[in-house]
SERO-4910 file (N, C-alpha, C, O; in steps of 0.05 Angstrom, whole numbers):
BEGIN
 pado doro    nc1    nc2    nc3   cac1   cac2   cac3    cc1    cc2    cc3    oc1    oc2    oc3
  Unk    A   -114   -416    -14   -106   -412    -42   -129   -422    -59   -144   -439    -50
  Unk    A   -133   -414    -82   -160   -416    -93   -146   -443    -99   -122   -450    -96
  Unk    A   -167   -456   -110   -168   -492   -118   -158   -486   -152   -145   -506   -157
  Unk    A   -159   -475   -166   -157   -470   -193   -125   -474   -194   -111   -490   -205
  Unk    A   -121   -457   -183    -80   -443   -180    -72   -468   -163    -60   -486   -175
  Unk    A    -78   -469   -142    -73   -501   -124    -66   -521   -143    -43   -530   -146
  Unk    A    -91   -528   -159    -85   -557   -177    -62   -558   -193    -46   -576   -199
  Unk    A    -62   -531   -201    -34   -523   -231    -12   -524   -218      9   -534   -226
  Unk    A    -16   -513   -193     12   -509   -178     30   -539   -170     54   -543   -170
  Unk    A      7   -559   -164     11   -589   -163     28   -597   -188     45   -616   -189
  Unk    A     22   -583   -207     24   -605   -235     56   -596   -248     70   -607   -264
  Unk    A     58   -570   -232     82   -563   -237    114   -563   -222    112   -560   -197
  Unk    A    139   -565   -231    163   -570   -221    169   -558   -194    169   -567   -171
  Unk    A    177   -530   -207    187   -509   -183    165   -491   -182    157   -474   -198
  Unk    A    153   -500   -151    129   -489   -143    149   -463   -133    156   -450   -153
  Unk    A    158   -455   -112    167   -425   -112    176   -407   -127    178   -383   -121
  Unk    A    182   -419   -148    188   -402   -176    166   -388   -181    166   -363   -186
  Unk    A    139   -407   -181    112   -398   -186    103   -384   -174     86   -367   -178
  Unk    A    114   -391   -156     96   -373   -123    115   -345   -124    106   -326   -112
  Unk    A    134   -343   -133    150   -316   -125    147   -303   -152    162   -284   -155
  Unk    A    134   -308   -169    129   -298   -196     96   -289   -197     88   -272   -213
  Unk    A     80   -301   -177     54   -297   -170     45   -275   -150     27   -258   -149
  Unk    A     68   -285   -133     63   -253   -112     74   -228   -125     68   -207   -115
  Unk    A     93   -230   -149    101   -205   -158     81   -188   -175     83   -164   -179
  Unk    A     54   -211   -186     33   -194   -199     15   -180   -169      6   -157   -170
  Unk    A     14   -189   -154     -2   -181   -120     12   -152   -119      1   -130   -124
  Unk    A     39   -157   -111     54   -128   -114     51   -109   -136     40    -87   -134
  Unk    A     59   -119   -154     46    -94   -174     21    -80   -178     15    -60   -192
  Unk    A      5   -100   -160    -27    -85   -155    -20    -58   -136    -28    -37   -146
  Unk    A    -14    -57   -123      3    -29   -113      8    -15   -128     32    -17   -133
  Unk    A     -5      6   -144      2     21   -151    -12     55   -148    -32     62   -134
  Unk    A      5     74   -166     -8    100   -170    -35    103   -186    -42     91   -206
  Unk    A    -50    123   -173    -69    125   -184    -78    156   -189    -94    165   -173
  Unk    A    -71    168   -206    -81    195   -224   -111    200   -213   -129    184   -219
  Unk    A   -117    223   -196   -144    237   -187   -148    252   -210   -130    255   -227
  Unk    A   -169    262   -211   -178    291   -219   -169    314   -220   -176    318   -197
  Unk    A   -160    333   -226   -147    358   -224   -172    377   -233   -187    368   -251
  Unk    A   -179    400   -222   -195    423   -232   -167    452   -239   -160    467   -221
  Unk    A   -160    453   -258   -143    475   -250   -161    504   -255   -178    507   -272
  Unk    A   -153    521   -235   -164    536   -229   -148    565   -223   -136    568   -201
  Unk    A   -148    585   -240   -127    619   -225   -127    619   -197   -107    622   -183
  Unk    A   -156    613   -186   -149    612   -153   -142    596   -143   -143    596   -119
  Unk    A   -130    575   -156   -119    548   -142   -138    522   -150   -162    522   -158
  Unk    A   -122    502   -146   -125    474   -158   -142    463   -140   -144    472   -117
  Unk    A   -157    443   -148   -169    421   -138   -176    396   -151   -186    390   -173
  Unk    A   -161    376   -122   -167    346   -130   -183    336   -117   -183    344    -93
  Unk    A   -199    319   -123   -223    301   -105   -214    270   -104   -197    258   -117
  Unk    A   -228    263    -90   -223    237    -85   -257    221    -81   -273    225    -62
  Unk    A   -260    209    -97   -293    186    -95   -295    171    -91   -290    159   -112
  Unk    A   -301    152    -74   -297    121    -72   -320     98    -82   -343     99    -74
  Unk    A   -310     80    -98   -318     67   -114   -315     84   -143   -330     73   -159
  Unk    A   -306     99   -151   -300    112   -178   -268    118   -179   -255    107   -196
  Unk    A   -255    136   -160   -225    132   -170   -204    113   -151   -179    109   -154
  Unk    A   -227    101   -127   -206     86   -110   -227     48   -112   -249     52   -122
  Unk    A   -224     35   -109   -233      9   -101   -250     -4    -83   -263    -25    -83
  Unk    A   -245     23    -59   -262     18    -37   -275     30    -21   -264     51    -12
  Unk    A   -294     26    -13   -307     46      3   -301     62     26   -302     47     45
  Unk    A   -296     80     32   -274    100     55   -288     97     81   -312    103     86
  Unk    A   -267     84    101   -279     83    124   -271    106    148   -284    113    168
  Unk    A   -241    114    136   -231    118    157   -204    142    145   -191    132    127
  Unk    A   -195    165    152   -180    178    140   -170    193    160   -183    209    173
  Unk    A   -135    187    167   -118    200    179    -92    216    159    -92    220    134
  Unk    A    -74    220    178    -62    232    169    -31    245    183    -34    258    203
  Unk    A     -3    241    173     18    242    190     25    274    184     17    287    164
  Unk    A     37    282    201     49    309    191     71    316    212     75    299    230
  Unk    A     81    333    213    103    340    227    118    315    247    119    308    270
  Unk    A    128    308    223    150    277    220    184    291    218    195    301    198
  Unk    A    193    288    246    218    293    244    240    283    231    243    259    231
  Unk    A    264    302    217    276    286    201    285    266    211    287    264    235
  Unk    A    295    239    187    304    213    195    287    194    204    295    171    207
  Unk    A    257    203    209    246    190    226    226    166    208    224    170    184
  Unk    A    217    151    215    212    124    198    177    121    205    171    122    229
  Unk    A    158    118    186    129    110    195    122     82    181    135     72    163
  Unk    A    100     73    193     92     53    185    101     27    194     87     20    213
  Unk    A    121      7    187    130    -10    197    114    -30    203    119    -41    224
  Unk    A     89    -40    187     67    -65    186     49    -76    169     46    -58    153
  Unk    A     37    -91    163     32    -97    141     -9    -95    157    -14    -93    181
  Unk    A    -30    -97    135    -55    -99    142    -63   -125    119    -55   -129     96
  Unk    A    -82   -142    137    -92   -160    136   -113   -166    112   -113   -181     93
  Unk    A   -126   -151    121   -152   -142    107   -152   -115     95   -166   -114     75
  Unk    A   -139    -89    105   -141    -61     87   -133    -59     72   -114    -72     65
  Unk    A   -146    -39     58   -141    -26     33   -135      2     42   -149     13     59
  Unk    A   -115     12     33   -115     40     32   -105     62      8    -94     53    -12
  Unk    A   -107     85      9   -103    107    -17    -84    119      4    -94    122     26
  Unk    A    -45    128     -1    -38    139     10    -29    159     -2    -27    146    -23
  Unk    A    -19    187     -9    -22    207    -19     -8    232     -2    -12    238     22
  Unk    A     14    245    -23     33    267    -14     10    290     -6     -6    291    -25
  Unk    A      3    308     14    -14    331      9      0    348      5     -7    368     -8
  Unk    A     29    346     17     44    366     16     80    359     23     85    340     38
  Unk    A     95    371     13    124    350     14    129    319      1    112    307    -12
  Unk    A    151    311      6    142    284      6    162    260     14    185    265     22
  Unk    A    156    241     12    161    218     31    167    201     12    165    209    -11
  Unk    A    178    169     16    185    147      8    169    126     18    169    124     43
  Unk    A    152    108      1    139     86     17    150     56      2    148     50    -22
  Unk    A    162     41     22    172     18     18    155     -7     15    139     -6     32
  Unk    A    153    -27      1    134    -36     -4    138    -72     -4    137    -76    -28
  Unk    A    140    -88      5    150   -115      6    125   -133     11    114   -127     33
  Unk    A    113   -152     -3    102   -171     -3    111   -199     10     94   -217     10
  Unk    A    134   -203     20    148   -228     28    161   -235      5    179   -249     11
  Unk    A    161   -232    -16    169   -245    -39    182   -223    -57    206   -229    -60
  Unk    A    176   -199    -70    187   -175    -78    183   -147    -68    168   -142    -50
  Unk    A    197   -131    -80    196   -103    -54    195    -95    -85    201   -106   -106
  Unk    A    183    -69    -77    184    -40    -88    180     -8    -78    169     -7    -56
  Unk    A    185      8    -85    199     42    -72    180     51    -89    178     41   -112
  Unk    A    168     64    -82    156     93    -99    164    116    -79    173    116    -56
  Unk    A    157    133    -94    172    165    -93    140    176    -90    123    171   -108
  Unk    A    133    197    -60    100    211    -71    115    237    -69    137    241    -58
  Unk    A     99    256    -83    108    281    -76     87    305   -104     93    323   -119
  Unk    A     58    287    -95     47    306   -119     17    301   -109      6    279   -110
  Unk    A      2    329    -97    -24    316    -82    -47    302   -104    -68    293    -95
  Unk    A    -43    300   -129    -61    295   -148    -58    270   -153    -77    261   -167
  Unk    A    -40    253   -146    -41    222   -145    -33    206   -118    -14    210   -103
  Unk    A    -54    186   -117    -42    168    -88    -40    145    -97    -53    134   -115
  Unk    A    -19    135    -79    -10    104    -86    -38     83    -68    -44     88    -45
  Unk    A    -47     68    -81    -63     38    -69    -44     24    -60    -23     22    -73
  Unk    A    -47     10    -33    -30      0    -21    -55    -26    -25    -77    -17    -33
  Unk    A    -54    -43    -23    -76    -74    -17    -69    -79     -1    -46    -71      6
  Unk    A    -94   -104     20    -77   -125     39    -47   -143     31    -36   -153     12
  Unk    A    -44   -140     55    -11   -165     56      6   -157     46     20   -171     33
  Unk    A     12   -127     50     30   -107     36     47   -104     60     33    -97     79
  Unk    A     65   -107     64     94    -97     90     94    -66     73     92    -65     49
  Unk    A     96    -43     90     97    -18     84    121     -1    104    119      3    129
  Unk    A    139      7     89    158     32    103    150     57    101    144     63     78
  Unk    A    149     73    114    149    103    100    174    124    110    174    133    134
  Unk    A    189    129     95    209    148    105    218    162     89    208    158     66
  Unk    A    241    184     92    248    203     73    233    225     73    235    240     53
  Unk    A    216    233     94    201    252     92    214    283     91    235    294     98
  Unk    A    190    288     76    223    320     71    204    345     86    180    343     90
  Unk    A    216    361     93    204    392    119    180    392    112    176    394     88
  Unk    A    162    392    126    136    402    124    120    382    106    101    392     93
  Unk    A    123    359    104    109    338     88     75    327    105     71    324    129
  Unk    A     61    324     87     31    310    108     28    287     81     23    292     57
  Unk    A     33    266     92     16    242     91    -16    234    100    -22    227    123
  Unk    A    -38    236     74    -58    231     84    -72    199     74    -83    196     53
  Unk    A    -70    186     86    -78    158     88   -116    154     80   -127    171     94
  Unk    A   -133    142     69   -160    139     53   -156    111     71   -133    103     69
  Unk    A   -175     94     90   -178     69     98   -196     55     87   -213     71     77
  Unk    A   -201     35     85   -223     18     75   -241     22    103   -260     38    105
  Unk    A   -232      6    120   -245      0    145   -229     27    174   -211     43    172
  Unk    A   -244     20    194   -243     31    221   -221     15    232   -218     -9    228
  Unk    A   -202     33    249   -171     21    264   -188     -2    278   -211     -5    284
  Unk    A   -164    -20    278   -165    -51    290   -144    -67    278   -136    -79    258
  Unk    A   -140    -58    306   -108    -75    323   -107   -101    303    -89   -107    287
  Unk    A   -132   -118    308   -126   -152    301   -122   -148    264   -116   -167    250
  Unk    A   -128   -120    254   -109   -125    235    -91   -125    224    -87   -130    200
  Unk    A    -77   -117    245    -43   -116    232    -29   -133    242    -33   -147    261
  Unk    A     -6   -131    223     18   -151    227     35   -124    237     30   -101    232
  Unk    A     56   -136    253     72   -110    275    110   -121    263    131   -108    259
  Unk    A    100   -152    261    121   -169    264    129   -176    233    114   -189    219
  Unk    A    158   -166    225    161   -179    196    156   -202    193    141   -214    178
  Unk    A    175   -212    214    190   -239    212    156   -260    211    151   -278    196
  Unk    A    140   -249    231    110   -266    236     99   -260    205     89   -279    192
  Unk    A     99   -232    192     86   -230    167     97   -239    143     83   -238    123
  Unk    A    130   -252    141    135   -265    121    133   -301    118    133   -317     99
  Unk    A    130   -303    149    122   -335    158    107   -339    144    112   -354    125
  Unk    A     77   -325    147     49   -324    142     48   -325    119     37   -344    109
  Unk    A     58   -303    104     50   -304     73     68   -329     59     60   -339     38
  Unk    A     85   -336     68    107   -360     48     89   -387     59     90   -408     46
  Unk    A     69   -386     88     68   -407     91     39   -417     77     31   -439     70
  Unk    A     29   -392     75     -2   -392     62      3   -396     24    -14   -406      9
  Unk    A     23   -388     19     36   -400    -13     21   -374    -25     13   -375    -48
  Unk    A     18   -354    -12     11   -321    -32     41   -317    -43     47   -297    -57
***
């Protein structure tokens, strides 16, 4: 915890009040982010830049698609990533929980993607026929950065005082 917020946090009553009012600005850093649009008679185009419409530099870009109904993705939180997640087509529900507040967004428009940050718990479900989820990574897959385990990723974050 930075030493600045640490000392204040000392000086004050109800430290979890603070702390659950502090992770709710963390969460709201999650949000949508409006690309570029070219409209065009022969069809549209959006781009994507990194370091100009996303935060981070792109390491790594997958992508889900033919997701059977009912069926649930995601289920973990990253450590260290950043990612841009984004309807290309159909769309999906991504659940969003910090240990401390949750929030739902709705994608379903390829011209904006949601920023997910580290220490984000993520659901994705609700996918509707023919939906592709395409994911923007900061970094290259690695295992040691995810959390798999709620219960281990809400320990962590309540115990670290994010």
């Amino acid at each position: 915890m930075d030493a600045p917020l640490h000392s204040w946090l000392s000086r004050i009553g109800d430290r979890s009040l603070v702390a659950r009012q502090w992770r709710t600005a963390v969460i709201e850093s999650c949000k949508t982010i409006d690309l570029p649009i070219i409209n065009d008679p022969r069809g549209n185009l959006t781009f994507v830049e990194a370091g100009r419409h996303i935060p981070f530099d792109i390491r790594r870009v997958y992508y889900l698609y033919d997701v059977p109904g009912g069926a649930e993705r995601g289920g973990h939180a990253h450590k260290a990533l950043h990612q841009l997640i984004i309807a290309m087509s159909g769309s999906f529900d991504i659940h969003l929980d910090d240990g401390f507040a949750k929030k739902t967004v709705h994608m379903n428009r390829s011209y904006y993607g949601l920023y997910v940050c580290p220490m984000i718990w993520r659901e994705i479900d609700n996918f509707s026929s023919g939906a592709v989820c395409m994911v923007l990574a900061s970094n290259y897959y690695d295992e040691l950065d995810y959390y798999r385990d709620y219960d281990q990723f809400v320990a962590d974050v309540r115990r670290s005082g994010q």
